[in-house]
C-alpha positions as CSV (number, residue, x, y, z in Angstrom):
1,X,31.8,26.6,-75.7
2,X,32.6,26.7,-71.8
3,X,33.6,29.6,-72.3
4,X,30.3,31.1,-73.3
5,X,28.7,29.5,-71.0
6,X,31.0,30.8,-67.9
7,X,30.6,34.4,-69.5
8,X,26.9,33.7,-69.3
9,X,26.3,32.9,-65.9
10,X,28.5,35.8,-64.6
11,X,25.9,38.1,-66.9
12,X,23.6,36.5,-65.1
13,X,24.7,36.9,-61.7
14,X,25.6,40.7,-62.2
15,X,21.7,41.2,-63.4
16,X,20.5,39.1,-60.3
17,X,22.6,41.4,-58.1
18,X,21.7,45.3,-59.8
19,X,17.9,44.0,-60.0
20,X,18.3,42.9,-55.8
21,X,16.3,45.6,-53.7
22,X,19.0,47.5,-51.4
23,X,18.9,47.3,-47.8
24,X,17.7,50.7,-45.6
25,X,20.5,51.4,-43.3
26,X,18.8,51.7,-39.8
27,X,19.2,54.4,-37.3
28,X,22.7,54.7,-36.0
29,X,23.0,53.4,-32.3
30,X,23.9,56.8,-29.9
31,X,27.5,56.3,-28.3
32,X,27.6,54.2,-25.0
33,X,26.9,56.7,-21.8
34,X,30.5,56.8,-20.1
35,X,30.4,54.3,-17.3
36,X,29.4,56.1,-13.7
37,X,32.4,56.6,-12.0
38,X,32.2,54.4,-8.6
39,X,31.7,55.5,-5.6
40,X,33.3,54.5,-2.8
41,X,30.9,54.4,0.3
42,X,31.7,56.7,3.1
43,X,34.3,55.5,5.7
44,X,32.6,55.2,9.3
45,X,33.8,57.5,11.4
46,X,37.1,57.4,13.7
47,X,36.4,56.1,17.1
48,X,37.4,58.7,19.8
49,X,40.1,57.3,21.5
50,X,37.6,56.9,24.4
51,X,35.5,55.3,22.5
52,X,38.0,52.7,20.8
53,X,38.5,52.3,24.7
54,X,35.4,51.5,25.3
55,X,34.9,48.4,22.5
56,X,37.7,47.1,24.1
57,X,36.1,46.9,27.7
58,X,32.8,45.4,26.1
59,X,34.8,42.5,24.5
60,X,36.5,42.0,27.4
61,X,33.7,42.2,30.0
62,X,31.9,39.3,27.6
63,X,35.1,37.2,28.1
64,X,34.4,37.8,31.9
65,X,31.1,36.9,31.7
66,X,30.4,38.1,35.5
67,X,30.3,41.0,37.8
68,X,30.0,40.7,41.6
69,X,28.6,43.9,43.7
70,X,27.9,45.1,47.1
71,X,24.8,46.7,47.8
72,X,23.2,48.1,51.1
73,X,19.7,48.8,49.5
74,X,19.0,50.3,46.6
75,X,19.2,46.8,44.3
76,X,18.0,44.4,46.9
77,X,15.0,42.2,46.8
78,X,12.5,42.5,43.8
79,X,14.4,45.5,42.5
80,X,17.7,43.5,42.6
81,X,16.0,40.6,40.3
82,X,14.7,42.7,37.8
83,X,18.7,44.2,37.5
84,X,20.2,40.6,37.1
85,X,17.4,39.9,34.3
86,X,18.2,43.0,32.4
87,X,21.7,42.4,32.4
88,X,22.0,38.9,31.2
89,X,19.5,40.1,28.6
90,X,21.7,42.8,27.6
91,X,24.8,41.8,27.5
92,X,24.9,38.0,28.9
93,X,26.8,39.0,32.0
94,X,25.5,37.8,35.4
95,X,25.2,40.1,38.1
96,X,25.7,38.9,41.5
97,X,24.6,40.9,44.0
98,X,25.8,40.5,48.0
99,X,23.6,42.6,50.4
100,X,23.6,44.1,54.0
101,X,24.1,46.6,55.7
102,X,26.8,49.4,54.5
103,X,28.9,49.9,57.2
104,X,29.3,46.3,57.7
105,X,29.9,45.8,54.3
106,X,33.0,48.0,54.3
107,X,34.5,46.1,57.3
108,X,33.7,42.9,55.6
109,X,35.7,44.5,51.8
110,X,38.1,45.6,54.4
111,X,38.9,42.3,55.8
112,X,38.1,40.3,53.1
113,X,41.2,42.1,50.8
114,X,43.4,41.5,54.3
115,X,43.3,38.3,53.4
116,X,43.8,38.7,49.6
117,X,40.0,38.1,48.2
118,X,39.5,40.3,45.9
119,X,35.3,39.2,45.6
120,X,33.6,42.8,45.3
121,X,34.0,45.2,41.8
122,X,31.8,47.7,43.1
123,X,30.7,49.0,46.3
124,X,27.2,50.8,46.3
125,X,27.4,53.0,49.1
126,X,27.4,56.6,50.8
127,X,30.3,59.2,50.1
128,X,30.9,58.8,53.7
129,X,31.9,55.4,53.8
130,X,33.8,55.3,50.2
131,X,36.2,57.9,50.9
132,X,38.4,56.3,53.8
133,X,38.1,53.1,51.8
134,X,39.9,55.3,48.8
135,X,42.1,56.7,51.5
136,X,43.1,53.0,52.5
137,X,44.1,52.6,48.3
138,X,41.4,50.0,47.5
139,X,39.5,51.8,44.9
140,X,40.6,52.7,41.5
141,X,39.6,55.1,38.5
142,X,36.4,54.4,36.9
143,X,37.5,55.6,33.8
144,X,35.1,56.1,30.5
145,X,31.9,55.9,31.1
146,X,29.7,56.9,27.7
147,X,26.3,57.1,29.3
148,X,27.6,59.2,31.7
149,X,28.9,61.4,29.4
150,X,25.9,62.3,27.4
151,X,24.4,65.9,28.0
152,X,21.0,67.8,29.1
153,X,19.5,64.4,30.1
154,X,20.3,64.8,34.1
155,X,18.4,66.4,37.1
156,X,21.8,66.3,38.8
157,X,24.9,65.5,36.3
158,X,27.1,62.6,37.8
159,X,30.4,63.4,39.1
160,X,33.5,61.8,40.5
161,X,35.9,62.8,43.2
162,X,39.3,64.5,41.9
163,X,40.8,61.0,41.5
164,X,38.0,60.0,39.7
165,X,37.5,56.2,41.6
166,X,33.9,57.2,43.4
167,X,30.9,58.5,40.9
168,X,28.1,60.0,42.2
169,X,24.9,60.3,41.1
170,X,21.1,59.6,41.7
171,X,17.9,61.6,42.7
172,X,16.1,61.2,46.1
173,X,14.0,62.5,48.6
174,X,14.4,62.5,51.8
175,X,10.9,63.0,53.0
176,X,8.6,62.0,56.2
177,X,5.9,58.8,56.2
178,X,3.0,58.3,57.7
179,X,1.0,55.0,58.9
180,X,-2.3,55.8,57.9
181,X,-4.2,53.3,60.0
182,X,-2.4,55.7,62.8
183,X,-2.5,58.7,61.6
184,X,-5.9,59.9,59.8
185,X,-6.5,62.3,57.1
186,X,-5.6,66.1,58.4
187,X,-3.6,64.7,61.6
188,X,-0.3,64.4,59.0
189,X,2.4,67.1,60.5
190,X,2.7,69.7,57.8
191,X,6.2,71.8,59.4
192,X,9.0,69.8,60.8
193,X,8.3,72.4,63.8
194,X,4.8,69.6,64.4
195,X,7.3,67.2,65.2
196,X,8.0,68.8,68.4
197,X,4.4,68.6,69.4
198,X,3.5,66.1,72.3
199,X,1.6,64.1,70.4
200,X,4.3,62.4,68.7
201,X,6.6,61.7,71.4
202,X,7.8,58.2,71.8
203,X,6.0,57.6,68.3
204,X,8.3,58.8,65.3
205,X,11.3,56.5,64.0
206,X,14.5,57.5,61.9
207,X,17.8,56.1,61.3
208,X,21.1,56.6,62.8
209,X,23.3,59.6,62.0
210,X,25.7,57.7,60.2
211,X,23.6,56.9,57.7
212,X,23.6,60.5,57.0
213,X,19.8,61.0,56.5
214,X,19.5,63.2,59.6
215,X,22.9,65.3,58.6
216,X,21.9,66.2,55.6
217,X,19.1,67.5,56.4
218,X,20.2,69.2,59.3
219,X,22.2,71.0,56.8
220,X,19.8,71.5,54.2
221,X,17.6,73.4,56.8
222,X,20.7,75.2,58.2
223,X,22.1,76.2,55.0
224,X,18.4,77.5,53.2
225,X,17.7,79.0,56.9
226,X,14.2,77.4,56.6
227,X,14.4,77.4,61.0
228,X,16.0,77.6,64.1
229,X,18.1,73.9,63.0
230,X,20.1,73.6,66.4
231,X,16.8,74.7,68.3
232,X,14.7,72.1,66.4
233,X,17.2,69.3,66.4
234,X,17.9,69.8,69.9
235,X,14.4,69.5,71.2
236,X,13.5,66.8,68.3
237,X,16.1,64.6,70.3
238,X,13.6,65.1,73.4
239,X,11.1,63.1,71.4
240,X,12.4,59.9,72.6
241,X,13.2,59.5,69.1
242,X,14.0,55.9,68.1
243,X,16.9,55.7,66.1
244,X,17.9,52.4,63.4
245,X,20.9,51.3,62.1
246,X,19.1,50.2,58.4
247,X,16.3,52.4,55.9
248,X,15.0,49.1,55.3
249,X,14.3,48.5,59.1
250,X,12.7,51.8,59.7
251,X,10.6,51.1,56.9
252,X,9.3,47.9,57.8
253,X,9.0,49.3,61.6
254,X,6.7,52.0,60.7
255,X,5.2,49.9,57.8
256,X,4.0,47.5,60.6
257,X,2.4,50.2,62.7
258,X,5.3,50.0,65.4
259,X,5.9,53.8,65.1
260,X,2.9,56.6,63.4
261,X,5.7,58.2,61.5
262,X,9.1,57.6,59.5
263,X,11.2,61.2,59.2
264,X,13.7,61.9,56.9
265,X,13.4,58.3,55.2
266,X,15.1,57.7,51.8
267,X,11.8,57.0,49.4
268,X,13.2,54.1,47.9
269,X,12.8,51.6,51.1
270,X,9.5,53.5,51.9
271,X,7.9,53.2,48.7
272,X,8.1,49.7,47.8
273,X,6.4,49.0,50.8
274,X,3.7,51.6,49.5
275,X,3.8,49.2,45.4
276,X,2.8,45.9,48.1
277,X,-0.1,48.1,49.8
278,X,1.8,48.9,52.9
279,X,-0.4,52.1,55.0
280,X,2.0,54.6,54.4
281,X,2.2,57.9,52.6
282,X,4.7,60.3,52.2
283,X,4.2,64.0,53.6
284,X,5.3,67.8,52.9
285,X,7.1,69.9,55.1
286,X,6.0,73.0,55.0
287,X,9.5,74.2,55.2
288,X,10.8,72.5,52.3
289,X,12.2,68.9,51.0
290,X,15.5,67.9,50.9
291,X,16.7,66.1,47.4
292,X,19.9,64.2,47.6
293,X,22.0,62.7,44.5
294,X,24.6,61.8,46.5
295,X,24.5,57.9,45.5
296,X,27.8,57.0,45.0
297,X,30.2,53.6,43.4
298,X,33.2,53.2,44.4
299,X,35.6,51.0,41.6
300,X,37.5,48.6,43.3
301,X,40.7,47.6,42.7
302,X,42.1,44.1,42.1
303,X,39.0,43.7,40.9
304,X,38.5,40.5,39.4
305,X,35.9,41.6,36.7
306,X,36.8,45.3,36.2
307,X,35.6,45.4,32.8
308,X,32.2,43.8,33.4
309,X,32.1,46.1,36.3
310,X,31.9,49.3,33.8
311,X,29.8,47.6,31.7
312,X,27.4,47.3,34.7
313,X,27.7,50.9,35.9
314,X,27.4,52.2,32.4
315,X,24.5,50.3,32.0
316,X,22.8,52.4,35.1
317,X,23.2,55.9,33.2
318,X,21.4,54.6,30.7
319,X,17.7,55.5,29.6
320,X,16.9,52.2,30.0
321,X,18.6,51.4,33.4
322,X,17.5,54.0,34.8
323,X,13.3,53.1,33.7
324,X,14.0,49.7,34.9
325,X,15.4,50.7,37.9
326,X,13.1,53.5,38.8
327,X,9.9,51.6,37.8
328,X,10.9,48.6,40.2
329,X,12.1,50.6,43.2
330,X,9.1,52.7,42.7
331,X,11.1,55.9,42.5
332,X,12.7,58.6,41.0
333,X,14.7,58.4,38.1
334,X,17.7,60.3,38.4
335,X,17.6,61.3,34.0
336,X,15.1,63.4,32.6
337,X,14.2,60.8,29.8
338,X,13.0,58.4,31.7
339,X,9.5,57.9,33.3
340,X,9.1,58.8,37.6
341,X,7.8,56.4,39.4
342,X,7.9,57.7,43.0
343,X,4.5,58.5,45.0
344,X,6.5,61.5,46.5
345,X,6.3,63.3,43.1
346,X,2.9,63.5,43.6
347,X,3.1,65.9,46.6
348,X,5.5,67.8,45.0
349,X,3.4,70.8,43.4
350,X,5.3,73.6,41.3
351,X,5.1,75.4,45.1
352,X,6.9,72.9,46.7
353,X,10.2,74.5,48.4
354,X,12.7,72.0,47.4
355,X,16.3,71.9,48.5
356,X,18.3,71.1,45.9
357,X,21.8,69.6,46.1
358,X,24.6,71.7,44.4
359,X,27.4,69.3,42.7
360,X,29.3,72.3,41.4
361,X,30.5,73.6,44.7
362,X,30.9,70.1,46.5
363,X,34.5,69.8,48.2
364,X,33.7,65.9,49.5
365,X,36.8,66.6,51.5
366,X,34.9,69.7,53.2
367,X,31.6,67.8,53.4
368,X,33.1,64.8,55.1
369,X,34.4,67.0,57.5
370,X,31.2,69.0,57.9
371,X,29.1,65.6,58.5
372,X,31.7,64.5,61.2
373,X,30.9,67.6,62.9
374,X,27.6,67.9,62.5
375,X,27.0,64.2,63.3
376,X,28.9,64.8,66.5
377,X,26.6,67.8,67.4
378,X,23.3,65.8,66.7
379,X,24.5,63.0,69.1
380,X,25.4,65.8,71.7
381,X,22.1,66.9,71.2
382,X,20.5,63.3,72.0
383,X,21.9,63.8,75.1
């Protein structure tokens, strides 16, 4: 009897399971996509050994924290404040800055290493009074500069001498003021031959030979044939021409209305005075305008901040040092990316005869030789 039963409920399960409805297969899934292969993201470049250089003097400089400079002019006053701002925003270095006159300030670098203070990193001077102080073995290389480096952004490319411890650079004029509560409208000279004219004698101020405004001018005339130079120069120093030891003094002399007119002034003393409403304006020559570059740094050795030091002079190639510098000296800047700010531009017309400086041929051997001489022939003139 269990046994029918049993049988009976297996029937029964096999006629539950035919009589089931059958399941639809669904759609086979597609393979798995192969997994991307991974990309590895591109390696940054290799650092130029110049460069690697470089990243080393910028952690270094921030470990220094300071850089200490000597300046006769072009980052005094206002101009020198807005510097020191830019560069603790920049970088976080302080920028100390010890002014005066140049000459004085090699004597006092001089005397100051005699007794074994080693307080300048850079000297801010002429060519003139960098090279005997490279002669003496107190300068060094100045090494990797990358803004100095960079191409088709200059008036005038920087350069170093052949041992590479002075750079060079810049863009001035060396051009003639006016006071023009003295001199009126149509008065201005318009030749350096006016100067000659009795009109102006005992009235006109410049500086000192050895500040090398005068020689390079002389030069500039001589060497572009624009006049007789020894004629003019001769009979210029008839003119009871008074002669400073400082830009800055003939500027504020003439500024003041001691003299009617500033020759051969460097535009950056003169045109400050013009931002603060001083009565002066710059003039043409009819002969032509000398433009210098010849701002040069000398590296010091020993110094106590050397990498801070190129931190700082880099910074002064750059687009942006050279805005901020030109726009608060009120003068030209010496890249061509970077906005002019001088009033002498504006009487500079595509006509203008300009004398421009040639770096490529510069011996600074030769052209110290050929100031000394032609600094001695002014003063033999004078006499």
């Amino acid at each position: 009897m269990k046994r029918l039963i049993l049988s009976g409920i297996l029937v029964a399960l096999a006629l539950a399971v035919a009589c089931a409805p059958r399941a639809v297969p669904g759609p086979v899934p597609p393979p798995a996509a192969p997994a991307a292969p991974t990309v590895a993201a591109p390696a940054a470049p290799a650092l130029s050994p110049d460069e690697a250089a470089w990243e080393k003097v910028m952690q270094a400089a921030n470990q220094e924290g300071k850089v200490t400079i000597y300046v006769g002019g072009l980052l005094l006053g206002n101009t020198g404040s807005v510097v020191i701002k830019a560069m603790d925003a920049r970088y976080g270095l302080k920028l100390e800055i010890v002014g005066g006159t140049s000459p004085v300030l090699a004597e006092r670098i001089r005397m100051e290493r005699h007794a074994k203070k080693y307080i300048a990193d850079v000297f801010l001077a002429s060519q003139a009074l960098l090279l005997p102080l490279r002669d003496e073995g107190m300068l060094q290389p100045v090494g990797f500069l990358p803004a100095a480096q960079e191409k088709d952004v200059w008036f005038f490319p920087p350069f170093y001498d052949p041992p590479g411890n002075i750079l060079s650079f810049g863009k001035y004029w060396l051009v003639s003021y006016v006071n023009t509560n003295l001199v009126k409208p149509g008065e201005e000279p318009k030749s350096y031959l006016d100067l000659l004219k009795p009109q102006w004698k005992g009235k006109m101020i410049t500086t000192i030979p050895a500040l090398n405004n005068l020689p390079v001018t002389y030069s500039s005339l001589k060497f572009n044939k624009a006049l007789d130079v020894d004629d003019f120069f001769r009979r210029l120093a008839q003119q009871d021409l008074k002669m400073v030891a400082s830009h800055s003094e003939q500027a504020t002399s003439l500024s003041r209305g001691e003299y009617y007119l500033g020759i051969l002034g460097q535009e950056v003393f003169f045109n400050n005075f013009i931002r603060e409403g001083a009565p002066l304006k710059p003039i043409y020559m009819e002969e032509g305008i000398p433009l210098r570059n010849l701002v040069a740094y000398g590296f010091l050795n020993e110094a106590t901040h050397p990498n801070a030091a190129r931190v700082f002079l880099n910074w002064m190639f750059t687009a942006e040092g050279q805005r901020i510098i030109s726009e608060a000296n009120n003068s030209s800047p010496s890249r061509k990316d970077a906005p002019d700010f001088s009033p002498v531009s504006k009487i500079i017309t595509p006509q203008a005869k300009i004398f421009f400086p040639q770096n490529e041929t510069i011996d600074l051997e030769a052209a110290r030789v050929m100031r000394e001489q032609v600094i001695d022939r002014l003063l033999g003139m004078a006499k």
